[in-house]
DSSP file (Angstrom, degrees, kcal/mol; ACC not computed):
  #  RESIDUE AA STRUCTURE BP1 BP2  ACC     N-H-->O    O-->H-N    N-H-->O    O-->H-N    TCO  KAPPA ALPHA  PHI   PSI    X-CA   Y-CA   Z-CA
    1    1 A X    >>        0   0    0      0, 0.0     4,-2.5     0, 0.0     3,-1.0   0.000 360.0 360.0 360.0 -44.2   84.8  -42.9  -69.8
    2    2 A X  H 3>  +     0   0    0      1,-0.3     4,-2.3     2,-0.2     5,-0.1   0.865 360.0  47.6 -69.0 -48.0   83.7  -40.0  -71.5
    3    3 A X  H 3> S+     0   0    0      2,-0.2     4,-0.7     3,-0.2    -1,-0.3   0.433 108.4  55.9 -91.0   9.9   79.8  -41.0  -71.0
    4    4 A X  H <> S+     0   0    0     -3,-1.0     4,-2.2     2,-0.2     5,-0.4   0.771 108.3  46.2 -85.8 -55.6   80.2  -41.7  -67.1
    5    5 A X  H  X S+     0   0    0     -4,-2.5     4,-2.3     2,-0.2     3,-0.3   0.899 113.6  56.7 -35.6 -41.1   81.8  -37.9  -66.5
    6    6 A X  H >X S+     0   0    0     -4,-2.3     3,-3.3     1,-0.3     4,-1.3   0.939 112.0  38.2 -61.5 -72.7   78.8  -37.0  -68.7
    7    7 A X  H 3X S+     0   0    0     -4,-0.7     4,-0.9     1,-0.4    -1,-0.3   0.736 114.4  49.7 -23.5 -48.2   76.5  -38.6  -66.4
    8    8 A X  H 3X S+     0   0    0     -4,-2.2     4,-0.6     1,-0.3    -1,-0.4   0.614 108.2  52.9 -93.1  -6.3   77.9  -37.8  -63.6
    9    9 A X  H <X S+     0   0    0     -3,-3.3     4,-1.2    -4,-2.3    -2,-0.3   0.510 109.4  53.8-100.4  -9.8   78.2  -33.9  -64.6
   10   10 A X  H  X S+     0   0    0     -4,-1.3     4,-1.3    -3,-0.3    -2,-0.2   0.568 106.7  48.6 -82.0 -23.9   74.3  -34.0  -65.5
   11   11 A X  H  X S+     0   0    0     -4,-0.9     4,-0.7    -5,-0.4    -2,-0.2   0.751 116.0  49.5 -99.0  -9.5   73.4  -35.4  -61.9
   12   12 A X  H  X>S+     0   0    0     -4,-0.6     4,-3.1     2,-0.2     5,-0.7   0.853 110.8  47.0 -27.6 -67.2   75.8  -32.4  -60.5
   13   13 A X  H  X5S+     0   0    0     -4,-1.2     4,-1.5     1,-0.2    -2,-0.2   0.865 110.3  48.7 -75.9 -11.9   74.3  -30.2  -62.3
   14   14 A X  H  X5S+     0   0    0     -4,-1.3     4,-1.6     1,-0.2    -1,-0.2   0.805 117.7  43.6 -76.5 -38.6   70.3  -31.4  -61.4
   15   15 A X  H  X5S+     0   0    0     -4,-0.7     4,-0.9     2,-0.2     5,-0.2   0.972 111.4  56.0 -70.6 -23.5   71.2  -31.4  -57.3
   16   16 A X  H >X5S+     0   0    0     -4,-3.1     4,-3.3     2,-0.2     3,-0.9   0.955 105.0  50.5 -73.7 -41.9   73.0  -28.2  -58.0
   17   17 A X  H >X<S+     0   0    0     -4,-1.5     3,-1.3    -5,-0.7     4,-0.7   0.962 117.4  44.3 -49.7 -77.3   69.7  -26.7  -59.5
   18   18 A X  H 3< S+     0   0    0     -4,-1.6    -1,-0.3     1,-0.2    -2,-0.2   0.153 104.8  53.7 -86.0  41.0   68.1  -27.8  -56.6
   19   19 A X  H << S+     0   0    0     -4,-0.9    -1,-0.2    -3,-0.9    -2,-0.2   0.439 108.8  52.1-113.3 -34.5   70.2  -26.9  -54.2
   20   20 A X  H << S+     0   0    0     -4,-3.3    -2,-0.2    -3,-1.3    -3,-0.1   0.533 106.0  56.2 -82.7  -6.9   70.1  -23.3  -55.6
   21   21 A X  S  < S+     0   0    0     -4,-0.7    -3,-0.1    -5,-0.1    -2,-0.1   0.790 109.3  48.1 -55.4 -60.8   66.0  -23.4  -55.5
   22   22 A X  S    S+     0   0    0      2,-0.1     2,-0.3    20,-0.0    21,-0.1   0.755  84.1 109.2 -56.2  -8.8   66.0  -24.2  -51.7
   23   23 A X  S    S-     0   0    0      1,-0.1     2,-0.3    -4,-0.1    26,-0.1  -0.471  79.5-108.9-102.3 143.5   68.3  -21.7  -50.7
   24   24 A X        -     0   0    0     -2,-0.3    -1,-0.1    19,-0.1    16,-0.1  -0.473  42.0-110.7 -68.3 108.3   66.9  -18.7  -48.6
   25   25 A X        -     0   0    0     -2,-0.3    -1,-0.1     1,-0.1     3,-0.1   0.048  19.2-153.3 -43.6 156.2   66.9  -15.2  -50.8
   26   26 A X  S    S+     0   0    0      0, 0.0     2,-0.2     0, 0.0    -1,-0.1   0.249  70.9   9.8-135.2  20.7   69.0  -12.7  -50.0
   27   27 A X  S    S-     0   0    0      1,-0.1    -2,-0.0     2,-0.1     0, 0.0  -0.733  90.5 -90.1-157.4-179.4   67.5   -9.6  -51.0
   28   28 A X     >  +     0   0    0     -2,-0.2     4,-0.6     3,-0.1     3,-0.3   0.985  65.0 149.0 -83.6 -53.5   63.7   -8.9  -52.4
   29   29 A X  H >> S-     0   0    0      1,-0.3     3,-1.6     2,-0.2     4,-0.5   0.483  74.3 -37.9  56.4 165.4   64.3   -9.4  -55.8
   30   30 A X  H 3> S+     0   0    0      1,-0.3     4,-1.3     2,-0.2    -1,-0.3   0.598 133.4  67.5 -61.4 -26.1   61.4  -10.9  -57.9
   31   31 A X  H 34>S+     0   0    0     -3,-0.3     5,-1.7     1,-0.2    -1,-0.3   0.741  98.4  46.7 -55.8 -16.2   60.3  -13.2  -55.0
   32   32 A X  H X<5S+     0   0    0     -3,-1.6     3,-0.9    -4,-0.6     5,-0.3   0.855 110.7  64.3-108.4 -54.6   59.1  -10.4  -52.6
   33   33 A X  H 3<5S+     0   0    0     -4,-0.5     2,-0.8     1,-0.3    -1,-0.2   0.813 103.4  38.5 -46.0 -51.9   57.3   -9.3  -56.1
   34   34 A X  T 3<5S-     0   0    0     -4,-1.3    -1,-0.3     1,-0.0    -2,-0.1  -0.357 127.6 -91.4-115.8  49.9   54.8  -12.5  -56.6
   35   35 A X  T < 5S+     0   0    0     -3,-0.9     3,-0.4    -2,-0.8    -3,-0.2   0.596  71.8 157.8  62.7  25.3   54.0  -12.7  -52.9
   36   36 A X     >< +     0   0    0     -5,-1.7     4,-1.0     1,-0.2    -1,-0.2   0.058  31.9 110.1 -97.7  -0.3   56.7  -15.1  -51.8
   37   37 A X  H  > S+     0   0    0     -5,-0.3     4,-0.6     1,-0.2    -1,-0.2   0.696  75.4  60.2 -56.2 -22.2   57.2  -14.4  -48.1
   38   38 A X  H  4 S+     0   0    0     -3,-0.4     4,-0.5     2,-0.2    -1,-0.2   0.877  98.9  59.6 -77.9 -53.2   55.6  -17.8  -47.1
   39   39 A X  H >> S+     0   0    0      1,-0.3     3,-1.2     2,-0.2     4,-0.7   0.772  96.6  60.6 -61.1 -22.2   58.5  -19.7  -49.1
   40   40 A X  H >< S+     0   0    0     -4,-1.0     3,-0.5     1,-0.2    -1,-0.3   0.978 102.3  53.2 -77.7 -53.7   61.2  -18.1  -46.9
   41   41 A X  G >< S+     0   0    0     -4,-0.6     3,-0.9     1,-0.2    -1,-0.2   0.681  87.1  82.5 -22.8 -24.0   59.6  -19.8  -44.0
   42   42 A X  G <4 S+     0   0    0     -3,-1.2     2,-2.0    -4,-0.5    -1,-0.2   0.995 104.1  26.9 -91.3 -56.5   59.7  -23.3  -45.5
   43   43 A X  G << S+     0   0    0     -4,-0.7    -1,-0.4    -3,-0.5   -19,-0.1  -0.578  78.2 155.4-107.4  86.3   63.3  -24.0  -44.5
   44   44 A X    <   +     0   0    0     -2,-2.0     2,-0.4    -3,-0.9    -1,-0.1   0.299  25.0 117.4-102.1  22.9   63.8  -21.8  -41.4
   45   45 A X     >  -     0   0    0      1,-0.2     4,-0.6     2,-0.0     3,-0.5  -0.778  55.6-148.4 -87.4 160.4   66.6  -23.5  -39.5
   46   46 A X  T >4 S+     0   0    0     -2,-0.4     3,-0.8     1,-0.3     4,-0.3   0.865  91.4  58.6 -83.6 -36.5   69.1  -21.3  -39.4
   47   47 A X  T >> S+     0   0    0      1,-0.2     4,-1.3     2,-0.1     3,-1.1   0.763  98.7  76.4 -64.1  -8.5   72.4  -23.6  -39.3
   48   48 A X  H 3> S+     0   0    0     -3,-0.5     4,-2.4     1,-0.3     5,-0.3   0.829  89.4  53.7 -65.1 -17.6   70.8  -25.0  -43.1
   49   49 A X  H << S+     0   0    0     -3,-0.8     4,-0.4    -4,-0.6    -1,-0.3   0.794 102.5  52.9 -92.1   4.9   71.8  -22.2  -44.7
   50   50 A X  H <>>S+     0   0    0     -3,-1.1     4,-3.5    -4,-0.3     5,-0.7   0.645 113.6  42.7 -71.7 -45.1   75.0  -22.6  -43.7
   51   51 A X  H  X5S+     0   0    0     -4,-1.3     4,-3.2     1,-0.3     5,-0.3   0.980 116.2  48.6 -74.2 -36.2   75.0  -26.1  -45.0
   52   52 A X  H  X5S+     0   0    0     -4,-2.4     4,-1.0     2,-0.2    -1,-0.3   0.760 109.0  57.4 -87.5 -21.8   73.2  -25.2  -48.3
   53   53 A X  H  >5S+     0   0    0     -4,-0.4     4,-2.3    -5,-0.3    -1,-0.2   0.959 113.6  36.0 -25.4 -67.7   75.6  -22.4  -48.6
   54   54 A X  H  X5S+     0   0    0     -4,-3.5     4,-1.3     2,-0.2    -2,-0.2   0.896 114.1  53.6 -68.5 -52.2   78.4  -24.7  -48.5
   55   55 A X  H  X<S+     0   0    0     -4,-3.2     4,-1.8    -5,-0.7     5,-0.5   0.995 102.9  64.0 -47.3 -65.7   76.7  -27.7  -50.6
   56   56 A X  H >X S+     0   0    0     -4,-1.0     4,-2.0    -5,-0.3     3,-1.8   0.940 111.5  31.1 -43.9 -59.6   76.0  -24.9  -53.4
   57   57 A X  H >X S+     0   0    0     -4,-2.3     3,-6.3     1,-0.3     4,-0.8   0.858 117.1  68.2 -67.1 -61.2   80.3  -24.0  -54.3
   58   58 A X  H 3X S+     0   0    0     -4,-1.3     4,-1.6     1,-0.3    -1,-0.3   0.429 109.4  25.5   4.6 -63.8   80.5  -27.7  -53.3
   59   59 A X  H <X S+     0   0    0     -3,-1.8     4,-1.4    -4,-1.8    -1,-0.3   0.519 121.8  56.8-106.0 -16.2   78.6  -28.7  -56.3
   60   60 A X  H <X S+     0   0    0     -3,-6.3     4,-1.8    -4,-2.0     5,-0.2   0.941 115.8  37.9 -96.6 -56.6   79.7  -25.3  -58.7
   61   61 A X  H >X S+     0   0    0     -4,-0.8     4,-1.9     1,-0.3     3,-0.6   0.954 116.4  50.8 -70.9 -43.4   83.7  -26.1  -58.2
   62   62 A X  H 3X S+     0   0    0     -4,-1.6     4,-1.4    -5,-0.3     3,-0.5   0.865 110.4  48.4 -45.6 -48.0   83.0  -29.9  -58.5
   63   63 A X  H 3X S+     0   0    0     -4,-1.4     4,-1.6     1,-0.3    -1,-0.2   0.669 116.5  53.5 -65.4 -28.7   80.8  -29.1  -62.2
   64   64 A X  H <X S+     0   0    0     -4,-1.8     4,-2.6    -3,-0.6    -1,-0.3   0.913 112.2  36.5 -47.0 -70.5   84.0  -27.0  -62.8
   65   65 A X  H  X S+     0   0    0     -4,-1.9     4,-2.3    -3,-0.5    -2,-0.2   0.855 116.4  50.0 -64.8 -42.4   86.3  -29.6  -62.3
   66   66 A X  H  < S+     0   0    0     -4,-1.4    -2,-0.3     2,-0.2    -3,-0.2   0.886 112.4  52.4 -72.6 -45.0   84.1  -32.4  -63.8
   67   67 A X  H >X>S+     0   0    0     -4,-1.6     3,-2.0     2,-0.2     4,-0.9   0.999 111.3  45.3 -73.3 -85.9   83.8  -29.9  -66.8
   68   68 A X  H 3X5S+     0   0    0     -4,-2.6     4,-1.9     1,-0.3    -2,-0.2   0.803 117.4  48.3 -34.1 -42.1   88.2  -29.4  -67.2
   69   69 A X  H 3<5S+     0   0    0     -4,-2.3    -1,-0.3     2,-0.2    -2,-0.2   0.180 105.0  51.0 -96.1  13.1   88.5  -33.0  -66.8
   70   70 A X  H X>5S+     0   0    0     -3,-2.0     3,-2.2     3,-0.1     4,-1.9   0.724 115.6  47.1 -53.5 -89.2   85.9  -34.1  -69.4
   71   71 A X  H 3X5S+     0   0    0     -4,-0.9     4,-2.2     1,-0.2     6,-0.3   0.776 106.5  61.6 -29.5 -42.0   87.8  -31.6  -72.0
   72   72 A X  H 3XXS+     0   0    0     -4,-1.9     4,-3.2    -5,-0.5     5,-3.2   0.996 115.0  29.7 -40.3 -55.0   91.1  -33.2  -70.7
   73   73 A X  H <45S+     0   0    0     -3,-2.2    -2,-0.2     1,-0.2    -1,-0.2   0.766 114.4  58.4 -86.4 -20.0   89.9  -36.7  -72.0
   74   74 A X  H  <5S+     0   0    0     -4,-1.9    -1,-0.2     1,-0.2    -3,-0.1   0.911 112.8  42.7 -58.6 -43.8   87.9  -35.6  -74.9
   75   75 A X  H  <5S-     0   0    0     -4,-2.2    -2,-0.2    -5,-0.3    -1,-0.2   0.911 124.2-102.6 -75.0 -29.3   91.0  -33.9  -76.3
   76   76 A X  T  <5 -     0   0    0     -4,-3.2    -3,-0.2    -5,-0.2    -1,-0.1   0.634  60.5 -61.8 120.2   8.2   93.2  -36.7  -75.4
   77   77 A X  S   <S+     0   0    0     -5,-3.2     2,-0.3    -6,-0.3    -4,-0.1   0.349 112.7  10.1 109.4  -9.0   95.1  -36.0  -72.6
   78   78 A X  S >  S-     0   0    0     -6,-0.4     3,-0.6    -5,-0.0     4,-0.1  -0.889  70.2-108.4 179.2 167.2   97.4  -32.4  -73.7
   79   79 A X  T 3> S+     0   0    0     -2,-0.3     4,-0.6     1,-0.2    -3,-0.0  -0.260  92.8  99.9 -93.5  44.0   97.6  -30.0  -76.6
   80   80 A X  H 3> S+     0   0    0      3,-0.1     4,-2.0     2,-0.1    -1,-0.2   0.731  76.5  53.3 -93.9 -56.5  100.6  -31.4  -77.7
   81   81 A X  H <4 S+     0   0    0     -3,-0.6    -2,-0.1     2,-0.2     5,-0.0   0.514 106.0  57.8 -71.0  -8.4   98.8  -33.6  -80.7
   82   82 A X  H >> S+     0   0    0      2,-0.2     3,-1.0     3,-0.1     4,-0.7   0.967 107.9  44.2 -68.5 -50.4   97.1  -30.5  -82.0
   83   83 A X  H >X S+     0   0    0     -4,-0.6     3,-1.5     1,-0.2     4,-0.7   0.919 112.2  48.7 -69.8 -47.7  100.1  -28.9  -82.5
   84   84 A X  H 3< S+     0   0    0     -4,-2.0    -1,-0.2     1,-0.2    -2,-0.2   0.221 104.5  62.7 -31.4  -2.9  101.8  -31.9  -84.0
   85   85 A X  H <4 S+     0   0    0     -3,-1.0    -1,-0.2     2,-0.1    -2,-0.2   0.700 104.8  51.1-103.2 -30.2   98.8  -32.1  -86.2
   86   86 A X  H <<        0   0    0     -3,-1.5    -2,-0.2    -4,-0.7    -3,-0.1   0.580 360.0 360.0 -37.9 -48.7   99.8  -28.4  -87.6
   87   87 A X     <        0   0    0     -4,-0.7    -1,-0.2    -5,-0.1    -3,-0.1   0.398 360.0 360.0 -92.0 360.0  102.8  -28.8  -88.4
């Protein structure tokens, strides 16, 4: 169980990597710097950034969730046994 979340939180986190490469800057910032004016061009319809907006939290609150629920099952399902372990 443990090594399919893992899996599946490593292919989360590679589309989210590129999903945050594609996505159209939103100030000048170091791109404007190294000549980068051509790159804004390369995905110029305008409803995609909409979609790659939305895809981006998509994939950050899913890695979120997939992250809290990994910890769930690692630990064993509550903090209950920790404490019982304490005492």
């Amino acid at each position: 169980m443990v090594t399919t979340l893992t899996i599946i939180i490593a292919l989360n986190c590679l589309l989210l990597m590129g999903v945050i490469l594609i996505q159209n800057p939103k100030g000048g910032g170091v791109d404007s710097t190294f000549g980068g004016g051509a790159a804004n061009q390369m995905f110029g319809a305008a409803k995609s950034t909409d979609f790659i907006e939305k895809l981006t939290w998509g994939l950050a609150i899913s890695l979120f969730v997939l992250c809290i629920i990994t910890a769930i099952v690692v630990s064993g399902g509550s903090g209950e046994q920790i404490l019982q372990t304490e005492q």
